[in-house]
MDAnalysis code that builds the backbone (N, CA, C; Angstrom):
import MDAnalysis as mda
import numpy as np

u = mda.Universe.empty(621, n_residues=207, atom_resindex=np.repeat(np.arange(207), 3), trajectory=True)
u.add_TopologyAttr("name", ["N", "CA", "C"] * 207)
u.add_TopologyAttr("resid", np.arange(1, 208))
u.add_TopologyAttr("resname", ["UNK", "UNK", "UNK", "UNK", "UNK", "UNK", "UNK", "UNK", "UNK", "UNK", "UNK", "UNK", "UNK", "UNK", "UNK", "UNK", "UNK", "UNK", "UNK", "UNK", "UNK", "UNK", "UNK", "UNK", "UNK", "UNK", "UNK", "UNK", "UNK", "UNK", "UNK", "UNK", "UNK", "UNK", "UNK", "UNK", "UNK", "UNK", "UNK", "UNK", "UNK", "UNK", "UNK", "UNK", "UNK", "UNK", "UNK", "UNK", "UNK", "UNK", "UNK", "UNK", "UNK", "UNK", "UNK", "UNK", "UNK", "UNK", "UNK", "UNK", "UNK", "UNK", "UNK", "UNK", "UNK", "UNK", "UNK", "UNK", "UNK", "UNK", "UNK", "UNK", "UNK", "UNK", "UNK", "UNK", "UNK", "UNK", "UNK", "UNK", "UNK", "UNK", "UNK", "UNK", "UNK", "UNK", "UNK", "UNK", "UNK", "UNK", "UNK", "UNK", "UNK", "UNK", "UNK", "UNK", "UNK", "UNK", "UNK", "UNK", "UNK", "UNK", "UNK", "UNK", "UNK", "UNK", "UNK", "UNK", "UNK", "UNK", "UNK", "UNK", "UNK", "UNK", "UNK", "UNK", "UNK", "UNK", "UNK", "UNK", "UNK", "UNK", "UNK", "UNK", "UNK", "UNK", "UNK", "UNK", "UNK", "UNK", "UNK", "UNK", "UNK", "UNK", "UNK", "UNK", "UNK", "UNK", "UNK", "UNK", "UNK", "UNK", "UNK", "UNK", "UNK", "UNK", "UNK", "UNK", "UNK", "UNK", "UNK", "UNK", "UNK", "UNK", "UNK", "UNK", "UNK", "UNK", "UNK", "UNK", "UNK", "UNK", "UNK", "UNK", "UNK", "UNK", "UNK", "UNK", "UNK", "UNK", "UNK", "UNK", "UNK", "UNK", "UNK", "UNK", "UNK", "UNK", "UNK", "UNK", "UNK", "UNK", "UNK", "UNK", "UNK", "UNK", "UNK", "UNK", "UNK", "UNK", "UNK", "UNK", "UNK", "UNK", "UNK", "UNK", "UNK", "UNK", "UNK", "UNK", "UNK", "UNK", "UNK", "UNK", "UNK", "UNK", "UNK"])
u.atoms.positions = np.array([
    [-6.513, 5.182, 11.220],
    [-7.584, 4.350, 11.700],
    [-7.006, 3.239, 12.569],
    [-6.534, 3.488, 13.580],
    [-6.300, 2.881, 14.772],
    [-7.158, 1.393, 15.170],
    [-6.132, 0.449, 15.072],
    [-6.438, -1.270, 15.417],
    [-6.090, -1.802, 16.453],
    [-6.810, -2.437, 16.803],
    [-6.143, -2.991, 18.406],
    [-4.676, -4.054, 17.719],
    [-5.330, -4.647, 17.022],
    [-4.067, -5.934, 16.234],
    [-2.900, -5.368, 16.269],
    [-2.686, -3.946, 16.000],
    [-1.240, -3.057, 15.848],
    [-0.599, -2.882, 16.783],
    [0.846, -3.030, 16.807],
    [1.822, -2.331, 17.829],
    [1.633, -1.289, 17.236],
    [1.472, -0.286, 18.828],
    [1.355, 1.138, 18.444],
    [2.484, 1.685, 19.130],
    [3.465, 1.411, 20.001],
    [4.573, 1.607, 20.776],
    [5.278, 2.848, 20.039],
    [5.531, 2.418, 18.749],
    [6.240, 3.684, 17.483],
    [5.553, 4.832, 17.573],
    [3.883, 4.907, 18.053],
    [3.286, 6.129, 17.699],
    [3.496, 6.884, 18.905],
    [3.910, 8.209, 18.434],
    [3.521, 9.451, 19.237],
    [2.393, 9.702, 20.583],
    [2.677, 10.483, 21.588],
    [1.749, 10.909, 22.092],
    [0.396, 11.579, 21.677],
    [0.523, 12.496, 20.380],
    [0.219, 13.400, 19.694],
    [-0.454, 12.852, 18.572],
    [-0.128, 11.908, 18.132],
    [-0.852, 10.406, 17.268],
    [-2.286, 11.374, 16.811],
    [-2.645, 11.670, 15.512],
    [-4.304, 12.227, 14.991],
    [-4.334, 11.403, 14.351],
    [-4.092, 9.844, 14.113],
    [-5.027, 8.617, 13.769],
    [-4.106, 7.719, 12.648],
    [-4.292, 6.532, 12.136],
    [-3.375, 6.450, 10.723],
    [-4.824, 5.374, 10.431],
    [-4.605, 4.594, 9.103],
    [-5.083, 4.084, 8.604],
    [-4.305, 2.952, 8.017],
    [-5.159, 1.616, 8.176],
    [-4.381, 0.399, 7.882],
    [-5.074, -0.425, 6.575],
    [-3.737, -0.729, 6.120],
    [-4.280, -1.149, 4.891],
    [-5.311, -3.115, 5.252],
    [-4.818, -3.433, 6.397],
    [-5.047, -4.608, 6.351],
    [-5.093, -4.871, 7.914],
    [-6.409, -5.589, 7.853],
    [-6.364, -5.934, 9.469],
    [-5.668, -7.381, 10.332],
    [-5.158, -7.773, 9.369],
    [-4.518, -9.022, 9.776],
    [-3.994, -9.754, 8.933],
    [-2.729, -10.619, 8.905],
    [-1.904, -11.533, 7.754],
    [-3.402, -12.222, 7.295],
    [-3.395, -12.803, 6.064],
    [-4.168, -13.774, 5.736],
    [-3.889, -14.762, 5.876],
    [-4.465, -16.098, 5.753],
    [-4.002, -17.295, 6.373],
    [-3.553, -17.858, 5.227],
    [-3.288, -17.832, 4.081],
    [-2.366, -17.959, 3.075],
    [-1.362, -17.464, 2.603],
    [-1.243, -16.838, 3.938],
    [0.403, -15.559, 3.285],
    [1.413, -16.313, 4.637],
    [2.372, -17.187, 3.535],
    [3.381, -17.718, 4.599],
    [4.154, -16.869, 5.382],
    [4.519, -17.569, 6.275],
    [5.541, -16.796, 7.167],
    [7.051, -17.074, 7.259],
    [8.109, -16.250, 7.544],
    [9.368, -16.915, 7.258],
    [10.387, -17.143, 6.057],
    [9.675, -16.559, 4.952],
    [10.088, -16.597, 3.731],
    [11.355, -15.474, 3.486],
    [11.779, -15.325, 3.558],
    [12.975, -14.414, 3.142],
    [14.240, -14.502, 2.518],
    [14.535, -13.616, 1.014],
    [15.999, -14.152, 0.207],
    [16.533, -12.644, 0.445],
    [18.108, -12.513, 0.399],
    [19.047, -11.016, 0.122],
    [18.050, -9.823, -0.877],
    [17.389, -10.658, -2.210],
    [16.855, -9.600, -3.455],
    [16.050, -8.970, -2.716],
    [14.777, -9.736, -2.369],
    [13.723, -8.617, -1.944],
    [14.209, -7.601, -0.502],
    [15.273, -8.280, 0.089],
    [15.483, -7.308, 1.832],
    [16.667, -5.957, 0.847],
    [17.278, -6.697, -0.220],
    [17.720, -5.123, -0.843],
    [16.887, -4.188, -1.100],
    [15.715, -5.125, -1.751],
    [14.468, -3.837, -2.536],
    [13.913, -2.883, -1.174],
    [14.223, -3.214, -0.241],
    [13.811, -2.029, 0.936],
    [14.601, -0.818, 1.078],
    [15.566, -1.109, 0.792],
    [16.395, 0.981, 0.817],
    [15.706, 1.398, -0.593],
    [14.828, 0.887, -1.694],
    [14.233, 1.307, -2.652],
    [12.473, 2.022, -2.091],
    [12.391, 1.558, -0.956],
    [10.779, 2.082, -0.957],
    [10.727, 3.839, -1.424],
    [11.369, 4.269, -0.693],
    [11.233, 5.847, -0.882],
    [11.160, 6.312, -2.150],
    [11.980, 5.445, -3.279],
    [11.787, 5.864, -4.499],
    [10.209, 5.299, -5.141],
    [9.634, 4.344, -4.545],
    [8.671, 4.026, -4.688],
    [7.435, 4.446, -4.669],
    [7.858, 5.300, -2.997],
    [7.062, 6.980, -2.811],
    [6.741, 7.312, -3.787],
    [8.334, 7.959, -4.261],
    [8.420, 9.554, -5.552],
    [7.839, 8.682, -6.854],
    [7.911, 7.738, -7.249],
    [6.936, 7.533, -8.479],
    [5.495, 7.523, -8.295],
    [5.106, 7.200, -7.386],
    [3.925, 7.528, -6.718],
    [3.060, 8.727, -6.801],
    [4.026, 9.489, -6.118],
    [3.433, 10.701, -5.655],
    [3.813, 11.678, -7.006],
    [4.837, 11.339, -8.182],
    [5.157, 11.781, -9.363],
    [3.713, 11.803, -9.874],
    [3.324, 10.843, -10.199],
    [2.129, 10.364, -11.010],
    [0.765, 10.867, -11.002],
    [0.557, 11.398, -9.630],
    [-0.592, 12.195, -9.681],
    [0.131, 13.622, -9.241],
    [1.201, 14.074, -9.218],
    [1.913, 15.453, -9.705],
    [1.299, 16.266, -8.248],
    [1.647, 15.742, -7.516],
    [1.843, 16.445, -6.179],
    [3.341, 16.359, -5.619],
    [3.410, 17.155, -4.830],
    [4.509, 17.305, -4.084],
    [4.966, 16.361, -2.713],
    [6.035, 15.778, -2.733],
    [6.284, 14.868, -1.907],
    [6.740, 15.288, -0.243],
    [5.337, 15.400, 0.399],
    [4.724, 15.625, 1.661],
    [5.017, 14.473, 2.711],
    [5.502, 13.408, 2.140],
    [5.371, 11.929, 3.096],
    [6.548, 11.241, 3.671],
    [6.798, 10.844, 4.751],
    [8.007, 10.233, 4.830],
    [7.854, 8.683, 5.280],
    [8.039, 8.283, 4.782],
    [8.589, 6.752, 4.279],
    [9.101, 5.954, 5.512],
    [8.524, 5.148, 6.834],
    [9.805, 4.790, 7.743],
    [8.960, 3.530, 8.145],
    [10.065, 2.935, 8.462],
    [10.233, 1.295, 9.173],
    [9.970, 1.627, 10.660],
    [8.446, 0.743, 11.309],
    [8.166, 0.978, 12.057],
    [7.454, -0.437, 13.167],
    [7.319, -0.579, 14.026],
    [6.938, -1.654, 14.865],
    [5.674, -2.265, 14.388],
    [4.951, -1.901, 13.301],
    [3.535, -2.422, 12.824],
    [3.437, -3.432, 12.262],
    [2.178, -3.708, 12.624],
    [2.087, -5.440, 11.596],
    [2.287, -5.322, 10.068],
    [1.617, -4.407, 9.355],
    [2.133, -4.860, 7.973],
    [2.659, -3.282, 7.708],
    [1.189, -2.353, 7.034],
    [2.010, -1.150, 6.835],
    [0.933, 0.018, 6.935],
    [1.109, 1.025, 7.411],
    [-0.152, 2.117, 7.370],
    [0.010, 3.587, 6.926],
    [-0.814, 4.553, 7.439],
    [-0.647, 5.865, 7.168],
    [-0.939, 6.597, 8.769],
    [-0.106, 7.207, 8.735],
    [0.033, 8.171, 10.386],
    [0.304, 9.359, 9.642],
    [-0.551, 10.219, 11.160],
    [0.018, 11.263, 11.220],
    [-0.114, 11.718, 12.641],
    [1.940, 12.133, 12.804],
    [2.303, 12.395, 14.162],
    [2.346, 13.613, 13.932],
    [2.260, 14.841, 15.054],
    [2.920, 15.895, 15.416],
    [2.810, 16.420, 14.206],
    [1.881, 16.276, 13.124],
    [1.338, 17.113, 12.110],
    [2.257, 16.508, 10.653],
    [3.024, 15.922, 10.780],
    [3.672, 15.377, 9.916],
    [3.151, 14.153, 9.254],
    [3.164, 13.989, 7.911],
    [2.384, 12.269, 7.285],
    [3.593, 11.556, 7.326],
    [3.017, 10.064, 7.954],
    [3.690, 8.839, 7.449],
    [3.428, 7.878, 6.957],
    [4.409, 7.070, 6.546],
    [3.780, 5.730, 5.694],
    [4.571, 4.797, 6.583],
    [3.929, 4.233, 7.756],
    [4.759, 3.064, 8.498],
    [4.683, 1.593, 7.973],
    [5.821, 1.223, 8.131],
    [5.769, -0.251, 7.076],
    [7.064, -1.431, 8.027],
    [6.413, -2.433, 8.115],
    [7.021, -3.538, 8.826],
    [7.986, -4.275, 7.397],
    [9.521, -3.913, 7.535],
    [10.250, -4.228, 6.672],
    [9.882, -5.737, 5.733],
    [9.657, -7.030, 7.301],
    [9.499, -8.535, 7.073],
    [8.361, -8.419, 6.857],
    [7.380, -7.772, 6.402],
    [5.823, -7.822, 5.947],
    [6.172, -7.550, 4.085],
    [6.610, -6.429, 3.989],
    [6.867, -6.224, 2.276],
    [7.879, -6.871, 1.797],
    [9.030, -7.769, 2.696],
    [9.657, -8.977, 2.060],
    [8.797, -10.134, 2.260],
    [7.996, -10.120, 2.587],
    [7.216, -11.570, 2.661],
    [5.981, -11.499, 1.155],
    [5.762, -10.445, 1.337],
    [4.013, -10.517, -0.186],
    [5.394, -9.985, -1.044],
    [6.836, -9.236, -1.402],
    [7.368, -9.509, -2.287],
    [7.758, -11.040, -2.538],
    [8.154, -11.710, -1.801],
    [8.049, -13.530, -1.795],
    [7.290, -14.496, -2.439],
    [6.256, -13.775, -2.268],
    [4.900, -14.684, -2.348],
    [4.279, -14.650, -3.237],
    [4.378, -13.545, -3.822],
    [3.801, -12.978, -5.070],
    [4.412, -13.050, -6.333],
    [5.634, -12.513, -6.011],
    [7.372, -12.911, -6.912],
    [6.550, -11.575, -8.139],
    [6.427, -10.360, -7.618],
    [6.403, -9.319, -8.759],
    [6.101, -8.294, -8.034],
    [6.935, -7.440, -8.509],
    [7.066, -5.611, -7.973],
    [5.840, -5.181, -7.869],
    [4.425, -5.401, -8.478],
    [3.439, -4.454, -8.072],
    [2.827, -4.709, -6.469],
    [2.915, -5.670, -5.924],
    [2.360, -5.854, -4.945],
    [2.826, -4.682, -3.859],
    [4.287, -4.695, -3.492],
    [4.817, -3.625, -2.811],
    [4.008, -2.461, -3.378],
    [4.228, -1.899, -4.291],
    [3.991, -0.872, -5.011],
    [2.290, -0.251, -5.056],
    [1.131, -1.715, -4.643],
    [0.051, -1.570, -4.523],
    [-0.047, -1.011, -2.844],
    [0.585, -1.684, -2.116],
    [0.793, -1.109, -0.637],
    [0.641, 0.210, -0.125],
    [1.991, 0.450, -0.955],
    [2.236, 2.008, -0.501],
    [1.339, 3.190, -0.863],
    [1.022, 2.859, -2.770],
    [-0.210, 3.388, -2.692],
    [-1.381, 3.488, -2.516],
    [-1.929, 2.196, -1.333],
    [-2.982, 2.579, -0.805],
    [-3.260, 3.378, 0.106],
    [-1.836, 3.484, 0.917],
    [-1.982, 4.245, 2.185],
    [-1.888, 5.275, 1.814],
    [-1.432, 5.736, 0.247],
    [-1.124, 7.349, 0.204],
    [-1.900, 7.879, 0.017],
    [-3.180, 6.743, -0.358],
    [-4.701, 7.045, -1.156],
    [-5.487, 7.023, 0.490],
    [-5.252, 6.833, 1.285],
    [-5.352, 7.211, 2.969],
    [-5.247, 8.676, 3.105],
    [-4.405, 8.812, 3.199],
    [-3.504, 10.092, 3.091],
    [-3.759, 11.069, 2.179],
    [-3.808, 11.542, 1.076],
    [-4.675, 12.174, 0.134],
    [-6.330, 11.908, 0.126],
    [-7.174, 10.929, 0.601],
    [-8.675, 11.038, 0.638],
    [-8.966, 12.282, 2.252],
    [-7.793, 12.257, 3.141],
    [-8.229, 12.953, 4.061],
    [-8.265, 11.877, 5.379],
    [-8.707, 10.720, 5.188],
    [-8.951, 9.494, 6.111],
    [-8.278, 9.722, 7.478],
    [-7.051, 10.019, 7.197],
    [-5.917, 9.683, 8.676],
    [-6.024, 10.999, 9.595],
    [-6.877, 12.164, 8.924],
    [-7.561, 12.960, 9.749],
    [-9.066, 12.955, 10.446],
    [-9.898, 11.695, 10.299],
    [-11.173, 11.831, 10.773],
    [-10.871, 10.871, 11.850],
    [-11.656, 11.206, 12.308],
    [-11.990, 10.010, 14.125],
    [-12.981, 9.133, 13.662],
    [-12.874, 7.723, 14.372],
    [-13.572, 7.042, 14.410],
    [-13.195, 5.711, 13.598],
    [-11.620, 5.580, 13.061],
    [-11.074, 4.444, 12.976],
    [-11.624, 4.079, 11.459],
    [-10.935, 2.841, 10.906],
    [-11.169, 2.546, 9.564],
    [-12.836, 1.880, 9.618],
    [-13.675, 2.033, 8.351],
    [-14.331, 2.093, 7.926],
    [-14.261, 0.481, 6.346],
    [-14.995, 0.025, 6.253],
    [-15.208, -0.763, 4.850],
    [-14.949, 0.377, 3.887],
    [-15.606, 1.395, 3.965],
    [-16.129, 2.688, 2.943],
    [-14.773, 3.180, 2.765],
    [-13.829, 3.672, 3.763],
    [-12.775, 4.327, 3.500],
    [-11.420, 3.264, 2.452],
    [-11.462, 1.938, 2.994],
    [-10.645, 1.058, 2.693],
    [-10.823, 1.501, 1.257],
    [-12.429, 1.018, 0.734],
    [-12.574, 0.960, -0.754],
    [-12.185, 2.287, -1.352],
    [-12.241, 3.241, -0.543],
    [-11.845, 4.725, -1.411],
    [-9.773, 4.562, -1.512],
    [-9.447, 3.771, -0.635],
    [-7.821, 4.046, -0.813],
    [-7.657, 2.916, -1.541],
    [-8.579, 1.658, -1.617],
    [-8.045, 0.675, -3.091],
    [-8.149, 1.503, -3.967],
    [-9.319, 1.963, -4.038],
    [-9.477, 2.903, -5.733],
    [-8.352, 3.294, -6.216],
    [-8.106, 4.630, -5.177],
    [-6.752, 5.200, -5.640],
    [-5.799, 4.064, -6.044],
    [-5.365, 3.413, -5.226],
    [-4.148, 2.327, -5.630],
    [-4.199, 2.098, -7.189],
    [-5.559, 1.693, -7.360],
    [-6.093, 0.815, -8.271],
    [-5.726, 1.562, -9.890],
    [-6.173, 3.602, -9.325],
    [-5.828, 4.503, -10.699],
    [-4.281, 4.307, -10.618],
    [-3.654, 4.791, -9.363],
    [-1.963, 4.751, -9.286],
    [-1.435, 3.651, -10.273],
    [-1.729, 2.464, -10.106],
    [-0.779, 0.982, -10.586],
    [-0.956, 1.315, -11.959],
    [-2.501, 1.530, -12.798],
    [-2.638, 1.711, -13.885],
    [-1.755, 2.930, -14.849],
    [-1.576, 3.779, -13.845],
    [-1.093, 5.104, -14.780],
    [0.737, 4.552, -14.442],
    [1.405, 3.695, -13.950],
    [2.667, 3.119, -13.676],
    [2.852, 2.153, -14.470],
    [1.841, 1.549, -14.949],
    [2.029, 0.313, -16.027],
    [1.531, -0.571, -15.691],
    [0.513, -1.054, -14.668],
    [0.379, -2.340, -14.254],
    [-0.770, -2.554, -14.976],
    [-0.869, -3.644, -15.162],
    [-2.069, -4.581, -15.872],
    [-3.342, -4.853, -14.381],
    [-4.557, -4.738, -15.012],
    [-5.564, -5.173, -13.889],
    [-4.816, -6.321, -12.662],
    [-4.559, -7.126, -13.290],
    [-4.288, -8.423, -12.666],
    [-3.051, -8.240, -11.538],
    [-2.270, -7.301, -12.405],
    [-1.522, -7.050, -11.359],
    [-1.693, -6.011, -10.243],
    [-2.517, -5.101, -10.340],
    [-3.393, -4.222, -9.787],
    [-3.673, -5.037, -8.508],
    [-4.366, -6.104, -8.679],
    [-5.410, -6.901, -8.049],
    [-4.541, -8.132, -7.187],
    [-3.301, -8.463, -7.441],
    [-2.878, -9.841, -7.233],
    [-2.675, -9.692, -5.626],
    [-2.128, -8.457, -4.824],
    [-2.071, -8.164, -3.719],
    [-3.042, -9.000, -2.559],
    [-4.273, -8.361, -3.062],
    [-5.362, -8.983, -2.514],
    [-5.933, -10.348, -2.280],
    [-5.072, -11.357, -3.230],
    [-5.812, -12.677, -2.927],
    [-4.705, -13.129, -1.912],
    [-3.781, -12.429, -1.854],
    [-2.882, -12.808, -0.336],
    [-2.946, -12.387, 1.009],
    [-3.492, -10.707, 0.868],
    [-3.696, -9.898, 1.952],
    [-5.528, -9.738, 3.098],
    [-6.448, -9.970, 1.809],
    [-8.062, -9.417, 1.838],
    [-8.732, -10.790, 2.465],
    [-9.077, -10.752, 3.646],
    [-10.082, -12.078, 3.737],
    [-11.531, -11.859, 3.043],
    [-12.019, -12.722, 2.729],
    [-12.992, -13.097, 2.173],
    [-14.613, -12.451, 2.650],
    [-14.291, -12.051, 3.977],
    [-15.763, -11.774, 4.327],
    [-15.672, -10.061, 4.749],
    [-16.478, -9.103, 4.661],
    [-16.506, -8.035, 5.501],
    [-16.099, -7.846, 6.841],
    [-15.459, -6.871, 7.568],
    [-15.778, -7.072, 8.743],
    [-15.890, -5.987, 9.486],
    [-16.088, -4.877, 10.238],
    [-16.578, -3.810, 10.975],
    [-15.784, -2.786, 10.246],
    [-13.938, -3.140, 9.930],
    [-13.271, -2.200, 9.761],
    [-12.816, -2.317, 7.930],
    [-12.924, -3.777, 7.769],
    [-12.448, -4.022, 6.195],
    [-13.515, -4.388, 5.440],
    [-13.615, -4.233, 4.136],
    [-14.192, -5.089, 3.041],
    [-13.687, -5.973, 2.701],
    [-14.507, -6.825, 2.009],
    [-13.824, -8.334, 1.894],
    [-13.193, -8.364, 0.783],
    [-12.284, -9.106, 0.036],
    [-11.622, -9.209, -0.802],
    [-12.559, -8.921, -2.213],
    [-13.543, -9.658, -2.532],
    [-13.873, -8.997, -3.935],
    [-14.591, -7.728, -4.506],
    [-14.702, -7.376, -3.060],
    [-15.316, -5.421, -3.145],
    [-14.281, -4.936, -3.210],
    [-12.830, -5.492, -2.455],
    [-11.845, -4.832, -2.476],
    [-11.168, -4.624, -3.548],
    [-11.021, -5.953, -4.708],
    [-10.699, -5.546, -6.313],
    [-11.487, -5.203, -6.815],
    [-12.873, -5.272, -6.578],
    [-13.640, -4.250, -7.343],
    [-13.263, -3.163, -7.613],
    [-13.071, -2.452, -6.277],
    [-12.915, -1.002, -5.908],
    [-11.330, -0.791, -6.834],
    [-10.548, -1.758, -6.957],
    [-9.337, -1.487, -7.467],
    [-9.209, -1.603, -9.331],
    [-10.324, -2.130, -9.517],
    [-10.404, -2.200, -11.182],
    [-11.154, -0.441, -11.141],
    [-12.302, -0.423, -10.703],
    [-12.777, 0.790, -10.900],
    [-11.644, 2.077, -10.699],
    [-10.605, 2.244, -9.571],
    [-9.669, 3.101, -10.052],
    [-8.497, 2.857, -11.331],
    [-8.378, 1.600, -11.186],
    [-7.957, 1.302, -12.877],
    [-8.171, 2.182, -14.071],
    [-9.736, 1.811, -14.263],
    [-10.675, 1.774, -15.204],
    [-10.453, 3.459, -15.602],
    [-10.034, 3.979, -14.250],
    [-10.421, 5.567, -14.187],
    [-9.597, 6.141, -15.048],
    [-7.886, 5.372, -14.971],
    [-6.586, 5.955, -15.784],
    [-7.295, 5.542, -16.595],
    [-7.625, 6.113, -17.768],
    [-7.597, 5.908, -18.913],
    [-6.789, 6.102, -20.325],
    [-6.229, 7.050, -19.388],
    [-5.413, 7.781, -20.443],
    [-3.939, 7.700, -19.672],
    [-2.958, 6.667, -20.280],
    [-1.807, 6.035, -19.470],
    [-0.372, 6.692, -20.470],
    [-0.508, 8.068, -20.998],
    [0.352, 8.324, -21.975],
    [1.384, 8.837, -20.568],
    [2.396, 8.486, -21.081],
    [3.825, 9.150, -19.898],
    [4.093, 7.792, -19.332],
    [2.874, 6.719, -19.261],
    [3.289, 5.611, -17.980],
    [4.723, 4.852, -18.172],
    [5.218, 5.037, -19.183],
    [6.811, 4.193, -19.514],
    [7.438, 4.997, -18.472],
    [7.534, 6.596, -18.818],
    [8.738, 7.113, -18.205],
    [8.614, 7.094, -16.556],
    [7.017, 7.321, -16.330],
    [7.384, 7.284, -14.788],
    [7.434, 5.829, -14.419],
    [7.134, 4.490, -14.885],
    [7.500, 3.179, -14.482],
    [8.869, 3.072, -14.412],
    [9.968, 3.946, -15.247],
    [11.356, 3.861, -15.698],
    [11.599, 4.261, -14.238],
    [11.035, 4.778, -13.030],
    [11.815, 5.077, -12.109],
    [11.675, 4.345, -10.627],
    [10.750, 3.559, -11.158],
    [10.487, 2.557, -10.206],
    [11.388, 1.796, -9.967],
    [12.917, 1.371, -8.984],
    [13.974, 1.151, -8.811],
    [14.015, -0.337, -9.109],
    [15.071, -1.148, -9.549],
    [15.060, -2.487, -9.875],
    [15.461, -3.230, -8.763],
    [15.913, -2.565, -7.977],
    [16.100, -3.255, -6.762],
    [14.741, -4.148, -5.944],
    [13.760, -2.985, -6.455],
    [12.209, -3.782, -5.916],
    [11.642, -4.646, -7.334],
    [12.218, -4.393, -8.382],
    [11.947, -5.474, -9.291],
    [12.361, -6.759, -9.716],
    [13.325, -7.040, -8.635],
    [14.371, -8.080, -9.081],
    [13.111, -9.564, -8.768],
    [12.299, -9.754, -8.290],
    [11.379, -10.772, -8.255],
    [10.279, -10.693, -9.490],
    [10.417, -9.439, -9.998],
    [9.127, -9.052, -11.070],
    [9.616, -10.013, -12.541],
    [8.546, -10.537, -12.546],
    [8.424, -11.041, -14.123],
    [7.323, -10.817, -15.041],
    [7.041, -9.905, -15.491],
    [5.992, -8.967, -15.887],
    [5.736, -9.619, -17.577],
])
């Protein structure tokens, strides 16, 4: 779901659309913040993927890359899925937040992009679609171990407050993320696949 706000320079000729988790920094998410812990936790995203994509027991279809975008999305080039992610965007809400789910809410929204079908339809992001890839996030974090709150904490840094053509506003947006919560209900296994969530992206987490 293609934004004007985005450098698109990284994308392909061939580009069939991506989807963004966020249409713009929020005006409470500082800028400039950066320590060594969280810029290590970045050679960890990929494993971040595979617990991910472990959890709802699909096969790992996605590749993971550092790309010219404002924060982070879902593409698909030349038939291939991606998850493009601006390195100084997921060290900054790891900063800000000071706990591993936030990254971890990221990635699986876009994968919840990416599995709803989204980054194949025309006609750019939607309010409607956003809330279908919080959901997912929302079941993902729960069946990994996260508590609502932490489910949700992403959003009071990332979600502005009001609707707008392409986003929902922040409290439809945790809505939508308790309701995929709500959905795991049944969180038996969640130790072992949280056990692989790398500590390198946890070294800010105080859970």
């Amino acid at each position: 779901m293609k934004q004007a706000i985005l450098f698109t320079a990284f994308i392909a000729v061939f580009h069939a659309g991506h989807a963004c988790a966020y249409p713009a920094t929020h005006k409470r998410f500082p800028k400039g913040i950066y320590n060594d812990t969280t810029s290590a936790g970045m050679a960890a995203t990929t494993q971040i993927l595979s617990a991910i994509i472990n959890v709802v027991g699909l096969q790992p279809n996605f590749e993971l890359k550092q790309a010219k975008v404002l924060n982070i999305e879902a593409s698909v080039s030349h038939r291939k899925r991606y998850i493009l992610y601006n390195p100084d965007f997921i060290t900054r809400i790891n900063n800000v937040t000071k706990d591993k789910w936030a990254a971890i809410a990221l990635v699986a929204h876009e994968v919840g992009h990416h599995l709803n079908g989204h980054t194949i339809r025309k006609g750019g992001s939607t309010p409607q679609l956003e809330l279908e890839a919080d959901e997912f996030a929302g079941f993902v974090l729960r069946k990994l171990g996260a508590s609502l709150k932490q489910a949700q904490e992403v959003m009071k840094y990332i979600a502005g407050t009001q609707t707008s053509k392409t986003h929902p506003g922040r409290s439809s947006r945790m809505l939508a993320i308790q309701q995929g919560w709500d959905k795991a209900a049944d969180i038996r296994g969640t130790d072992a696949v949280a056990k692989n969530i790398p500590s390198a992206v946890t070294d800010n987490a105080d859970n």
